[in-house]
C-alpha positions, 0 to 999 in steps of 0.5 A, spaced: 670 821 386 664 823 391 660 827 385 656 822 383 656 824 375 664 823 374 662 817 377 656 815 372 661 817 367 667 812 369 661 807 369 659 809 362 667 808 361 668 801 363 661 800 360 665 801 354 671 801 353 677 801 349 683 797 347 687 791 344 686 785 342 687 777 343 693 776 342 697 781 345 700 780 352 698 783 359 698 776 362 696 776 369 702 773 373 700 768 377 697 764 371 705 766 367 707 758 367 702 757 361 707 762 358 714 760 360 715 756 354 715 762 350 718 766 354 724 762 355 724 762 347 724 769 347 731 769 352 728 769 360 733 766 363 729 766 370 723 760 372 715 763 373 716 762 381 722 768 381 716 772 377 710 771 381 711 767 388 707 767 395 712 762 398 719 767 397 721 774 395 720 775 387 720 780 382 713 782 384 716 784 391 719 790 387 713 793 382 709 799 386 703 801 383 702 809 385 695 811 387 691 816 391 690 815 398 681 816 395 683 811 390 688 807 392 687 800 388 687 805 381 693 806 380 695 812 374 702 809 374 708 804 376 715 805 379 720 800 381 724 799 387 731 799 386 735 800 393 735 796 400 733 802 402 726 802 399 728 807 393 724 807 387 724 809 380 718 812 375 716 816 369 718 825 370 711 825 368 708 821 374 711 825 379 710 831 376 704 832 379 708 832 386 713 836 382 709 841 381 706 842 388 713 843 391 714 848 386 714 856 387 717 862 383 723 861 388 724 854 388 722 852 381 723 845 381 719 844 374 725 849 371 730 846 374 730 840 378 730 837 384 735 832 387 735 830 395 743 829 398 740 826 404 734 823 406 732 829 410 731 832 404 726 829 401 719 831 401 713 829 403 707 828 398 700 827 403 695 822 399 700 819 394 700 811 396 705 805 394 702 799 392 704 792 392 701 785 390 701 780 396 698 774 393 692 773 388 688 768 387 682 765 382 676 766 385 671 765 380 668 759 382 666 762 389 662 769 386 658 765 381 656 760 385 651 767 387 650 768 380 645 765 375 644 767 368 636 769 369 639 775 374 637 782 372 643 786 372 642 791 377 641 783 382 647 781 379 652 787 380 648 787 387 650 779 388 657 780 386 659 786 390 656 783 396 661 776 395 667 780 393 667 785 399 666 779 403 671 774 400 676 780 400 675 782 408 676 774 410 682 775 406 685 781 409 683 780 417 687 780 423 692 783 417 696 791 415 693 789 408 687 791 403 684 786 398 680 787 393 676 783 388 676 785 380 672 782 375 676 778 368 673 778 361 668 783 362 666 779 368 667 772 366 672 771 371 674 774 377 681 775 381 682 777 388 688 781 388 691 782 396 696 788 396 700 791 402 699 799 400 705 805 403 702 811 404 708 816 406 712 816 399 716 822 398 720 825 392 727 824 391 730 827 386 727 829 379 731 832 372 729 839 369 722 839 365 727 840 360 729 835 360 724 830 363 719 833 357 723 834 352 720 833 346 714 836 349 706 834 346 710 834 338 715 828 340 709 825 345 706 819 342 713 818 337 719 815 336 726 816 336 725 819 343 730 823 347 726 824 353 729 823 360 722 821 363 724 818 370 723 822 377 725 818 384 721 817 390 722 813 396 717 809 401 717 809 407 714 806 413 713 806 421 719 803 425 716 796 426 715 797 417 708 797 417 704 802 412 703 809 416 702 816 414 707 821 414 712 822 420 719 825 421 719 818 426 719 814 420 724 809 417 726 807 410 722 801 407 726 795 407 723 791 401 723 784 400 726 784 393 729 790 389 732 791 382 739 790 380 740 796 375 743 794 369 748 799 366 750 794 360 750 793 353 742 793 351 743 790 343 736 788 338 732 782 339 734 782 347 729 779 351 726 785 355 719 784 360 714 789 362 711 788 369 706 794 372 699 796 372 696 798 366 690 802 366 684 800 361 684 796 355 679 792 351 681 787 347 673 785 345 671 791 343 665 791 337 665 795 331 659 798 333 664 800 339 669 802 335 664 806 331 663 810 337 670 811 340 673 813 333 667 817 332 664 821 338 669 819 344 676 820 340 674 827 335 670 830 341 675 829 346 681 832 341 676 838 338 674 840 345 681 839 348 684 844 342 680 850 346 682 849 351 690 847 350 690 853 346 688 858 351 693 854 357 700 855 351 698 862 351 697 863 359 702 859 361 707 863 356 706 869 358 708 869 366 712 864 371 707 863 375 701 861 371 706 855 368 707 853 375 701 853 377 697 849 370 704 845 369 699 838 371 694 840 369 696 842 361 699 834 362 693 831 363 690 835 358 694 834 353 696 828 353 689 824 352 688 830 346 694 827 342 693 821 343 685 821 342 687 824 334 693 819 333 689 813 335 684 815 330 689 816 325 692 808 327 684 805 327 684 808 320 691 806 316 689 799 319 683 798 318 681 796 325 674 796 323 675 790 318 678 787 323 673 788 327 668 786 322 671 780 320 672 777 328 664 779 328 663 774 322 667 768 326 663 770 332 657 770 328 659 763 324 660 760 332 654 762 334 648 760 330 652 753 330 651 753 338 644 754 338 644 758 344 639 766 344 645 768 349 650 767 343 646 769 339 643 775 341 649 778 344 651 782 338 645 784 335 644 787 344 651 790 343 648 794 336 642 796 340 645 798 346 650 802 343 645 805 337 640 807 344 646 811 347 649 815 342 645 821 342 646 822 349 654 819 349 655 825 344 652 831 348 655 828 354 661 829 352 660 837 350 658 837 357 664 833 361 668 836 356 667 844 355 663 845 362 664 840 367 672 838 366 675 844 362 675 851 367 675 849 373 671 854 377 663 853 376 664 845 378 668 848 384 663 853 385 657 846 385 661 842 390 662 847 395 656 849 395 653 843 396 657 841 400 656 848 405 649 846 405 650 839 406 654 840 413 650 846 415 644 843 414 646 837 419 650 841 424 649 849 424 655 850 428 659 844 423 667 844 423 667 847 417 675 846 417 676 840 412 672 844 407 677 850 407 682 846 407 679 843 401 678 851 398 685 853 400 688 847 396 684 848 389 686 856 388 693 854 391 693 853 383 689 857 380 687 864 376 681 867 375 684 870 368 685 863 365 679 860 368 674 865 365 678 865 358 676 857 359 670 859 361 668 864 355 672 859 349 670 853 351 662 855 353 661 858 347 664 853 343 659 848 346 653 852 345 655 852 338 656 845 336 652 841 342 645 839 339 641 845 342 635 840 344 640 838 349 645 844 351 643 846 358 638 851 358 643 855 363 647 856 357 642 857 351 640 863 356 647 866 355 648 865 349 642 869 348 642 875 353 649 876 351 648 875 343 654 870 342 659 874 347 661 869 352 667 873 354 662 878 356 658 872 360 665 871 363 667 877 365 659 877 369 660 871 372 666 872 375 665 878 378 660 877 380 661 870 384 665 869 390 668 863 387 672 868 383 679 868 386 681 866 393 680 873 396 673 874 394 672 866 397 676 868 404 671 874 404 665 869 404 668 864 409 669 870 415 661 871 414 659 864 410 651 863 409 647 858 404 643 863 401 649 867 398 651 860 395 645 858 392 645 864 388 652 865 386 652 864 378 659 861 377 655 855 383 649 855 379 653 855 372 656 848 375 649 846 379 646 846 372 651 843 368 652 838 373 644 837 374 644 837 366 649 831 366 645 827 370 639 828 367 642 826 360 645 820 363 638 817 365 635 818 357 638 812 356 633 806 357 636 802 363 634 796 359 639 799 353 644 798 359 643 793 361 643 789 355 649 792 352 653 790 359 650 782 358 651 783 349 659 785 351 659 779 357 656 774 353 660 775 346 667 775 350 664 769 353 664 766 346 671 769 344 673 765 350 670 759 347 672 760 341 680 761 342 680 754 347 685 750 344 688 756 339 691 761 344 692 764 350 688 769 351 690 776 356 684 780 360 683 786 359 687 792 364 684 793 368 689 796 373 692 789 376 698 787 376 700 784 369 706 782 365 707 783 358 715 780 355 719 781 348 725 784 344 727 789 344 726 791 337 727 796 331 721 796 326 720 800 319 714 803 320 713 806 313 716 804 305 723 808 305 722 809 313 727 804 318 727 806 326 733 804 330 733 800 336 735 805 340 737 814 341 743 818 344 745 823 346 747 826 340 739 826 338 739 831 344 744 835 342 741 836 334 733 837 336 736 843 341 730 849 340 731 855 343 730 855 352 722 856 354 721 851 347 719 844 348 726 842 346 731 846 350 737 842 352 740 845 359 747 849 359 749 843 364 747 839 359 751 841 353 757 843 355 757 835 359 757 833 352 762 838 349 767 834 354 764 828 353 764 826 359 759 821 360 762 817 366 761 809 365 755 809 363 756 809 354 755 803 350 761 798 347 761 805 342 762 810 347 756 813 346 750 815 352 745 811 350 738 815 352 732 811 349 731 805 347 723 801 344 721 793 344 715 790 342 712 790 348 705 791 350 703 797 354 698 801 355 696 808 360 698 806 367 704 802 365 708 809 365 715 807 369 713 800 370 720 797 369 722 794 363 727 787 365 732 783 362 731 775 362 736 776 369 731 779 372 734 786 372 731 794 370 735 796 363 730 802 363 722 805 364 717 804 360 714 812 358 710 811 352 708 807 346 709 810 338 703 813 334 703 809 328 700 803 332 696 807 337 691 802 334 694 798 340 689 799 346 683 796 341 687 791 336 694 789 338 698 790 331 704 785 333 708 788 327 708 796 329 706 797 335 713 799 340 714 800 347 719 807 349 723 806 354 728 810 358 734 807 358 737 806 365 744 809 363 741 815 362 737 815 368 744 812 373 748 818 368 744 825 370 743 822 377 751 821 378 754 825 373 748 831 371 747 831 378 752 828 383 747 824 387 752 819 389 749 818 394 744 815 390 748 812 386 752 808 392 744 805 395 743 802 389 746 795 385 749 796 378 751 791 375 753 789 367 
């Protein structure tokens, strides 16, 4: 991002992070030979080249990693190809967004559906990208040779970014592709990951929310599931196949490799494998790392996030328009909200901690034996560094959270005012084009209702609880002159601002000068808070940073070392292509609980609520089962099969990888893991935790029965 604190808290996130431990399974494909074994015991019927392969089209060929033209190598999800003609499979929830910006009152595809029954249908998404891998290679060796262990870590992160960048431009010259260096092990190893990157993806086809969501925030995190979570998307390229952006003279991708979908019988204990992109894991994180993420990242997040996700429901209920328009928005939110308090609930009933504790006393055992300060100092560095950071973590939070993140307006307000000064400055007649364009995208899903009741619950409630040392003055003003009353401050803030609504913000731009910018409460409010942040972050002694970062590399380092000979071990995700392989798999999460392997329709039909609800089941839906018309899609019992769970190892990003049967072909989407195992992305818990997974007869069901997309179905290869 371009605002320098979004950035800094990123880098705190990857400073310390969250997630699974050693023996879970987000393996790195070229290095899957060292698991073939397992897998072939597991019941992969394939060879490790058809997986992963520089020489011949593979399985790699066919998993897409979906980002953002600004970040195209972090990719927020995964999707499949699944036709000769560059089709492509993922969640609902990851095309929701592009859903949603295609959706009007008049043509309200979040309520109703989209379906394109000719490729002139489809709909363009500028920004979104499709990544694939090209090839990946080791190259630890060739950064470390630049690296000593008496570097500061500001000289070591300045020589690693230097080699990297110069390793991944040799890499992709004379070429369409774009690479990039990723570190291993908390900076231990390190890969290149060459990709060729498609910037015209457009939406095909998606079911009714109702249906893509059904269950909503009360399923989200559960299991059994009955959510139809798929949406289609098709990548397109110039005529001569190379990456271009969008034009009506583009051609349909030819990829080199697609799935075959599997339409078949889906029984307990079948192999099942993972490959897509997860986002962020930690398989080395400290008890003292634990202590901060239960204690301050996960409670703050949730407490902070009810504000806001209660004013949303009630705005969102009450008029069309406003459901449309924060749609995306209450997802994003919502979905880290609940997770955040069913990961705590997870680390408490499995004691994580203990664990935790119990790896640090081996660690610690190992250490004193090697005689080495870089072992044996590295926890006592990780306690102090996280110790140094905690007070200020905290406050961070109130602030990114309730101020910067939560209503929208006053860090808006800061960035274009910012921005309006920035260009002015360097060019008194400067373009001021892209900046409109810029402003007319943010309030084309905006209200000034909804974001001055965030403004007012959510402010107040951080002067209330932030620790007032550290609150922003700006606010501990507020509170005062207006005795508590944030909905009063609101109301003045907003009436007075230009950032206001759109109309008050085109008003400014026919006559637009700096000095109305610079005293504009709502930029003001945002500049401070923004400023605050900043601030807040440089409390923390560099060197604390510093050695909390060297703490966590050398104690992975010695993991490492410690599990040589004993086990394979994973990296942690970090948004490079992995795989994770299994079973499918019933489990019984509690005494007297058992969960089936897998949903049907009928589940749909027993959970209905009433329309507008998070269990609304369609009219179409209904009187399909009624007939039973489930078209050649049921199981050998004559029921549609809807979802399905493994155990395998997922995480966020991982939404709409394709989960594959040991023949190589889809058999559903991965959407979700279960709440009782949340614990997963910081301990892998191998007798609970479960990946949820759309079935593909479900999805090839509503495409050819549900919506009559036979033009769909007729591209793709389905196979029993």
């Amino acid at each position: 991002m371009k605002i320098r604190t979004l950035a800094l808290a990123l880098v705190l996130a990857v400073v310390a992070p969250n997630a699974v431990r050693a023996d879970e399974g987000m393996w790195l494909l070229s290095l899957i030979g060292k698991n073939y074994a397992d897998m072939q015991r597991a019941g992969f019927k394939l060879t490790p080249e058809d997986i992963y392969s520089v020489n011949r089209n593979c399985l790699k060929d066919a998993i897409v990693g979906l980002g953002n033209a600004g970040q195209p190598f972090w990719h927020f999800c995964t999707g499949e190809i699944i036709s000769k003609q560059g089709l492509m499979s993922t969640n609902h929830h990851c095309g929701y967004g592009k859903i949603q910006e295609h959706s009007t009152v008049e043509h309200d595809y979040l309520r109703d559906g989209f379906w394109a029954y000719t490729m002139d249908q489809e709909l363009p998404n500028p920004g979104l990208t499709a990544s694939i891998l090209v090839r990946m290679e080791d190259v630890t060796d060739k950064v470390k040779e630049h690296l000593t262990d008496d570097m500061s870590e500001a000289d070591r992160e300045a020589a690693i970014e230097k080699v990297s960048d110069d390793i991944a431009k040799k890499a992709v010259e004379g070429t369409v592709y774009s690479a990039r260096v990723r570190p291993m092990f908390n900076g231990n190893q390190f890969f290149l990951f060459v990709h060729i990157i498609y910037r015209d993806v457009r939406l095909v086809g998606a079911p009714p929310s109702s249906m893509g969501k059904f269950g909503g925030d009360t399923d989200n995190w559960s299991w059994p599931r009955h959510t139809c979570d798929f949406s289609l998307f098709r990548i397109y390229t110039a005529p001569d196949g190379t990456p271009a952006d969008y034009s009506k003279d583009n051609v349909p991708l030819s990829p080199k490799h697609h799935l075959p979908v599997n339409a078949g019988e889906i029984s307990d204990g079948d192999f099942a494998m993972v490959m897509g992109f997860p986002g962020t894991t930690d398989h080395f994180l400290t008890s003292y790392g634990l202590e901060e993420t239960m204690n301050i990242t996960n409670r703050l997040v949730y407490e902070i996030r009810t504000v806001k996700i209660d004013i949303l429901r009630e705005e969102m209920a009450a008029d069309q328009a406003t459901r449309i328009k924060y749609a995306s928005k209450y997802a994003s939110c919502s979905n880290y909200w609940k997770y955040s308090n069913e990961q705590n609930k997870a680390l408490r009933n499995l004691n994580t901690m203990g664990v935790k504790q119990d790896v640090e006393k081996e660690y610690t055992e190992w250490a004193r034996r090697q005689r080495s300060p870089k072992y044996s100092r590295a926890l006592d560095l990780i306690r102090d560094g996280y110790a140094a950071r905690s007070t200020v973590e905290e406050a961070g939070l109130y602030l990114r959270e309730g101020i910067l993140s939560g209503p929208e307006a006053p860090l808006f307000a800061a960035r274009v005012s910012r921005t309006f000064a920035h260009m002015l400055g360097q060019d008194k007649n400067a373009d001021l084009s892209p900046l409109q364009n810029y402003i007319d995208n943010f309030y084309k899903d905006y209200d000034e209702n909804v974001d001055r009741r965030l403004v007012a619950g959510l402010f107040k409630y951080v002067v209330d609880n932030m620790n007032a040392d550290l609150c922003p003055k700006f606010l501990l003003d507020a509170n005062k002159k207006y005795k508590g009353n944030f909905d009063k401050y609101a109301a003045d803030l907003y009436n007075k601002s230009v950032f206001a609504n759109a109309e008050a913000m085109a008003k400014f731009m026919q006559k637009p000068n700096a000095k109305t910018l610079e005293k504009d409460p709502l930029a003001v409010a945002g500049t401070e808070a923004l400023n605050a942040y900043i601030a807040m972050n440089e409390q923390v002694p560099q060197q604390a940073q510093d050695d909390l970062t060297r703490g966590i590399r050398d104690f992975t380092d010695g993991i490492l070392q410690i599990n040589q000979g004993r086990k394979l071990m994973s990296p942690d995700a970090n948004s490079t292509i992995r795989l994770t392989y299994g079973n499918v798999m019933s489990y019984d999460p509690k005494d007297g609980v058992s969960y089936h392997y897998y949903t049907t329709m009928k589940g749909v039909i027993e959970k209905e609520g009433p329309v507008g609800g998070e269990f609304e089941v369609p009219t179409r839906l209904k009187e399909l089962y009624a007939k039973k018309d489930f078209g050649r899609y049921t199981n050998r019992r004559g029921e549609l099969p809807t979802c399905f769970i493994t155990n395998n190892d997922i995480t966020g990003g991982n939404s709409g990888s394709p989960v594959i049967n040991g023949k190589g072909e889809l058999i559903g989407l991965a959407f979700d893991g279960n709440s009782e195992a949340m614990s997963g992305d910081i301990d892998f818990e191998e007798n609970l935790q479960r990946c949820i997974c759309l079935d593909s007869r479900y999805m090839l069901w509503v495409i050819d029965v549900y919506a009559g997309a036979r033009n769909l179905i007729a591209e793709m290869d389905i196979v029993r």
